[in-house]
N, C-alpha and C positions, 0 to 999 in steps of 0.2 A: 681038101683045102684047109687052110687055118681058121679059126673059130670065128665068127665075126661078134665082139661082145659089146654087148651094153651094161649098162650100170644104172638099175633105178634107187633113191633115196625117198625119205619118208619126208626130209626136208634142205633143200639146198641153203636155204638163209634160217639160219636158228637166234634165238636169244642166246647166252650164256648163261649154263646149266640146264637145258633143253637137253634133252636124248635124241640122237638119231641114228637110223639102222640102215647100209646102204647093203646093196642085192645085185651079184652080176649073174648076165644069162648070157646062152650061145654057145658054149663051153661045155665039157667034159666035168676040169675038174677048175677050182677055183681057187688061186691064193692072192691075198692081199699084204702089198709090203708095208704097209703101213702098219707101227704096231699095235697093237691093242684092238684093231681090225678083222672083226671074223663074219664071214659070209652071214648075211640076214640078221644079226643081232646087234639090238639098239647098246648105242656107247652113248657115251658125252663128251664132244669136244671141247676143248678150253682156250681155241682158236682158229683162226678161219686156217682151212687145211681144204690140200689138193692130193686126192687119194688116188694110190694107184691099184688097178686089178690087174692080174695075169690069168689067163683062160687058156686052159689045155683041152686038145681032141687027139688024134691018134694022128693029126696031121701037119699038127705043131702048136705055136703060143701066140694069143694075140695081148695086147695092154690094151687099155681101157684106163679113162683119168675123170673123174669127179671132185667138183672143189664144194665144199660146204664150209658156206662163211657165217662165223659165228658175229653176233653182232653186242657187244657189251649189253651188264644192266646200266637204267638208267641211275644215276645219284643224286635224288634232292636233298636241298638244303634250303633251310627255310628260313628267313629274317623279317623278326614281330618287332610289335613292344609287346614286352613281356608281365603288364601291369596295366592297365585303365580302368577309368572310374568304371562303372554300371554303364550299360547300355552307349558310354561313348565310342571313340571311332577308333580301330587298330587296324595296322597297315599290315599286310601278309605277304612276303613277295619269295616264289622259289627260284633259287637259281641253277638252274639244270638244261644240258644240252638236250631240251626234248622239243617234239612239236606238239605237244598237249596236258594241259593238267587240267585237273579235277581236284578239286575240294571238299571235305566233307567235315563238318555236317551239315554244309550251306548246300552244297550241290552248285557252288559257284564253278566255274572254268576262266583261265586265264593265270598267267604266271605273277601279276599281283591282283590281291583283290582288298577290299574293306571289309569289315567285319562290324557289329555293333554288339558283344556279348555282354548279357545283364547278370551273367554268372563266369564263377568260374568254365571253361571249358577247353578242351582239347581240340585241336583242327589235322586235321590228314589230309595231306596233296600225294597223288597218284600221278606221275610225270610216265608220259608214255613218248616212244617214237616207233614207228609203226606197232609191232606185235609186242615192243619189248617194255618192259616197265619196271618204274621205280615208283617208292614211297619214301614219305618221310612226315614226323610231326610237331606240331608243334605246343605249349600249355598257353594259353592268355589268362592271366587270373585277371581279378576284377576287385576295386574296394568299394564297398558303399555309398550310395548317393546321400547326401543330407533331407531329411525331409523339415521343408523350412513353413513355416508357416507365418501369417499375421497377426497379429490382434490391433484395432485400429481403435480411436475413442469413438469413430461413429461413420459412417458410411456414406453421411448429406454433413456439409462444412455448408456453411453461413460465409457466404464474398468477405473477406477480408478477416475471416476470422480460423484460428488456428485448428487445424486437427493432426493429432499422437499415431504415429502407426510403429509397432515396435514387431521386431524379427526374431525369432526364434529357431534352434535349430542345429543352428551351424554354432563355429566361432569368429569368423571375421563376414562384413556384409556390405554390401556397396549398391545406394539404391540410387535409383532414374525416375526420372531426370533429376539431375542435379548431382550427380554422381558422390553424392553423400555419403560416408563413412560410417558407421556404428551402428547398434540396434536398433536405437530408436531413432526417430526421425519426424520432424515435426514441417510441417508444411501450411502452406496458405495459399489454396487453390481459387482461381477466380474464376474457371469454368470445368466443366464434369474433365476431371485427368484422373489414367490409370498407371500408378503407380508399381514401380519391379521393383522387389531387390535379390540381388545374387548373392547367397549363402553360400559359405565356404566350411567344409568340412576338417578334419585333423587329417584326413589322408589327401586334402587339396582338391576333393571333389564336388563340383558346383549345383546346384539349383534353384533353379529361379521359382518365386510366389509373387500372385500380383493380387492389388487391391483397387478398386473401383471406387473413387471419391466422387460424388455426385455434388453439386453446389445448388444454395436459394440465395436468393437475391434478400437482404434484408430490408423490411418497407421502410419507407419514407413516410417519419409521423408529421403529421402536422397540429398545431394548437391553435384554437382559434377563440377569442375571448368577450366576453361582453364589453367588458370595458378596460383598461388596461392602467387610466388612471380614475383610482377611486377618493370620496372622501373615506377619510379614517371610520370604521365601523361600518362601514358598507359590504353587503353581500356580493359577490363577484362569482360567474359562472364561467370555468372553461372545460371544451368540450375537444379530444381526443380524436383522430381519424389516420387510416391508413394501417391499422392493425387487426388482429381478429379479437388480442387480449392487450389489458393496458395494468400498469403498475404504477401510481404517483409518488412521490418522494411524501405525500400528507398521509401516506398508507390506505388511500384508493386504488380500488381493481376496477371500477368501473371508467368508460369513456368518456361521462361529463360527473364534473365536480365541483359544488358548491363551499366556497368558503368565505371567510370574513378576515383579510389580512390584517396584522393590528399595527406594519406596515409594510415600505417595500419589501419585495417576497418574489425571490426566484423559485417558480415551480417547473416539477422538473417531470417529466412523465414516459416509460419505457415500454415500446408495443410491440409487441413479438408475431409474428407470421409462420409459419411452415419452420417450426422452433427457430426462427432466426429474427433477433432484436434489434432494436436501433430506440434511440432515443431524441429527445428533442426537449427545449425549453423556453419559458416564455415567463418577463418581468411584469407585475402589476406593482403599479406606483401605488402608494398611499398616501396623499395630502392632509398629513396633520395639522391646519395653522395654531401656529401656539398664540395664544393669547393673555397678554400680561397687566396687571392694571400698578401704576407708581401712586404712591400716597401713602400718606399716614397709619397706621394702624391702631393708633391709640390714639383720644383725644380728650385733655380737661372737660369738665359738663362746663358748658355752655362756647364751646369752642366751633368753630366749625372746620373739615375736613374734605382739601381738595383732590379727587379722586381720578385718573387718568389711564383711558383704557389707551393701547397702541397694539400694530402690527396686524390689524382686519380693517376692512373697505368702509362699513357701516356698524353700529352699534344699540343697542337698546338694553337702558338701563333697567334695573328692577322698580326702579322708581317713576320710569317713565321719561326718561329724555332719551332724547336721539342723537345725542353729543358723545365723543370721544372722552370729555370731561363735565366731570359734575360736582358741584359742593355743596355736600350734606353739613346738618348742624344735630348730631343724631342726639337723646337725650338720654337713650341708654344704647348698651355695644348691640351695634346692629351687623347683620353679614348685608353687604351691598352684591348683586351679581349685573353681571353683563352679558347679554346676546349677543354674535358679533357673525357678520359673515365674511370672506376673503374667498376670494376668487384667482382661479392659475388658469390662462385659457379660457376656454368654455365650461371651466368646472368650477360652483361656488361651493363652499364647503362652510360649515356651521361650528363655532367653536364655542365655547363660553368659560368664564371666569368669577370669581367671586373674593370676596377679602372681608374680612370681621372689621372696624373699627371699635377697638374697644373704649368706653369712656368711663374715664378714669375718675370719683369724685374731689372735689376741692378740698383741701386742708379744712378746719376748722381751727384759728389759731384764734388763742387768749392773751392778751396783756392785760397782767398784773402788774402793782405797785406795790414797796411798802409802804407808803402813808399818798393817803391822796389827797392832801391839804399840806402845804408846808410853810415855811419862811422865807422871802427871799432870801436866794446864797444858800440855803439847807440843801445839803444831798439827801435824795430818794435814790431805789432802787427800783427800777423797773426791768420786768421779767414776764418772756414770752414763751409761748410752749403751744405743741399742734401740730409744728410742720418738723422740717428737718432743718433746713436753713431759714437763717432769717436775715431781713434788710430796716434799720431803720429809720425813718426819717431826722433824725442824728446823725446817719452818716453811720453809725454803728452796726454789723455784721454778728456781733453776736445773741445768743437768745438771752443774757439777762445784761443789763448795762447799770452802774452806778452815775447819777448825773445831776445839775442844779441849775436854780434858774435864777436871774438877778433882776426878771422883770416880774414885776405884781401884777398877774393876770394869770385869767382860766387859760391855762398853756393843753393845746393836744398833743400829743403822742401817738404818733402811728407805725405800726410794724407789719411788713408784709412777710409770711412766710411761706415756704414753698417746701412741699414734698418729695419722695423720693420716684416721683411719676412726672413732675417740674408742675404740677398745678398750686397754683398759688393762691391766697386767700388775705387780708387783710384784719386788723384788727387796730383800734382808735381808745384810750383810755387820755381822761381830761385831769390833770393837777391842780390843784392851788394851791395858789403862790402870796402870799399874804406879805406887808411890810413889817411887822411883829415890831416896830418904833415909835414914840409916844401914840398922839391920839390919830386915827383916821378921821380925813374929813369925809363926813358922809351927808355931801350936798342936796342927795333925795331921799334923807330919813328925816321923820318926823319926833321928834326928842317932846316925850312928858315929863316935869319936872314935877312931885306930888309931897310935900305940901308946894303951892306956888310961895315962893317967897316975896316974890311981889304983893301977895295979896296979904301980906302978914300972920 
């Protein structure tokens, strides 16, 4: 009978580029039409192929058919970005007719995957479908992250008071909240907030640095005073609370502070806590009454001088009255002073005053004559001297006067002159006036005639 043949192979379904060896039995002798086909010896096909065998005996030929399908490599291709910051995200996706990949150097699966490389590095996807496989790679470089840092003016901010935080690092910076622009950045926190900002690099790569603002509350000073209106020259005590440390505008560090305002007086005093100040401040009045006296200051001796105290309640002289006014007759310059009280409210206050009266002495003025005996109708000269001005009872103003008299008698002369203080003084010079024409009768003289002629 005819051979009955078989055909074994080393593999029916191959990859592309795989060797296989195909083998008939049953047979005598063996040829294969196919060419490049020789009994038992591995080939390579370069497509799925249906071989034929022919098998001889002595009793004729049989065929025999085996197909070996070859199955393509697979072809990845692989699409990144081909550039990220440090440690950010790149996307990897292969696109390949397979049902499996592998990644390496992650050991990820899946036809895309993410990646975070903080270096440059290389990725390989191995794309397989059953037995058969493909590779392919890809480069991800990577540019530097910015390393940003802070410097802040202080880490605890005082409510309402500013604190400096400046960025370094980068070139351009954008901080939070507030999405504020530049390096530095100034804020005024009212309770503990932590502060970002994002630093941007020259190759566009980001990092963020935070800072911790912590807040105190700043105390509430209080001042509390003995008295608030004082008289003038009085002690006043105020005393400081609400702080650990105090600083006064009088250049006090302590919390109570004695002084003597010389008047009103805003003081002013700053208390710091948990390094955070505040200040406060507090008026003391001073009640200065001024006290004035009107009169005289200079007076003739023997003059007297009316003296007026004003603008206090009560008074007390140096002299002893208890009048607003008082008229001295002093006999030389005396200082006169006054006690006075004045009261505002429930506050009396003590002032005092005093004034010189100075006393100025009187002229002493002389009249002179030239003759102190004259003739009826005869001019004399009289002349005054002493004062600065003079008056005289003539009627005449100045200190010497030529003048006559046409009555026979003791005639007075009086001049009052006044000096340059206006004290005035007088002076009295007496003429006589005689009728110088035959005989005077002199009705109360006693006439001795010697020898008597009568008596022979």
């Amino acid at each position: 009978s005819v051979p009955s043949l078989t055909v074994s192979t080393t593999g029916n379904n191959i990859c592309l580029g795989q060797a296989v060896a195909l083998t008939g039995s049953g047979a005598l002798t063996y040829t294969w039409i196919n060419a490049g086909v020789t009994q038992g010896n591995a080939f390579t096909p370069s497509v799925t192929t249906t071989y034929t065998l022919l098998g001889q005996n002595g009793c004729g030929t049989s065929t025999a058919l085996t197909t070996v399908t070859v199955a393509p490599l697979q072809v990845a291709a692989i699409s990144s970005n081909s550039i990220v910051c440090a440690s950010n995200t790149a996307s990897l996706t292969c696109a390949a007719a397979a049902t499996g990949f592998t990644w390496q150097p992650v050991g990820t699966t899946g036809a895309n995957i993410v990646v975070s490389p903080t270096a440059n590095t290389i990725y390989t996807v191995t794309a397989s479908n059953g037995t058969c496989l493909g590779s392919a790679t890809v480069a991800v470089n990577t540019n530097p992250n910015p390393t940003i840092s802070i410097a802040a003016s202080g880490s605890v901010a005082c409510q309402g008071s500013a604190i400096t935080m400046t960025a370094s690092g980068g070139i351009t910076y954008t901080w939070y909240p507030g999405a504020s622009n530049g390096a530095t950045y100034t804020a005024m926190p009212t309770a503990p907030t932590l502060y970002s900002v994002a630093g941007t690099n020259s190759f566009g790569c980001t990092t963020w640095a935070n800072q911790v603002v912590l807040t105190n509350s700043s105390p509430t000073i209080s001042i509390s005073a003995s008295n608030t209106l004082v008289c003038g020259g009085t002690n006043v005590t105020l005393t400081a609370s609400g702080a650990s440390s105090y600083s006064w505008n009088t250049g006090a560090t302590t919390a109570g502070i004695n002084d003597t305002p010389q008047g009103t007086t805003v003081y002013t005093v700053q208390g710091t806590a948990n390094g955070c100040a505040s200040s406060n401040t507090i008026q003391v009045s001073v009640f200065n009454p001024v006290l004035s006296i009107s009169g005289p200051t200079s007076v003739c001796r023997g003059q007297t001088a009316s003296l007026t105290a004003s603008a206090a309640d009560s008074y007390t002289w140096s002299n002893g009255s208890p009048f607003a006014g008082v008229v001295v007759t002093p006999t030389v310059s005396t200082v006169y002073s006054v006690a006075a009280l004045t009261s505002t409210g429930n506050l009396t206050c003590p002032s005092s005053a005093s004034v010189n009266v100075v006393v100025n002495p009187l002229p002493t003025v002389t009249a002179v004559a030239s003759k102190t005996s004259v003739c009826r109708g005869q001019s004399f000269t009289l002349t005054a001297s002493g004062a600065t001005t003079y008056s005289w009872n003539t009627g005449a103003t100045t200190a010497s006067l030529v003048t006559s008299s046409t009555l026979v008698a003791n005639i007075n002369y009086t001049v009052q002159g006044t000096d340059a203080n206006g004290c005035t003084n007088t002076s009295v010079i007496t003429i006589k006036v005689n009728s110088c024409i035959g005989i005077n009768e002199l009705n109360t003289a006693q006439i001795t005639v010697y020898p008597n002629p009568s008596k022979g």
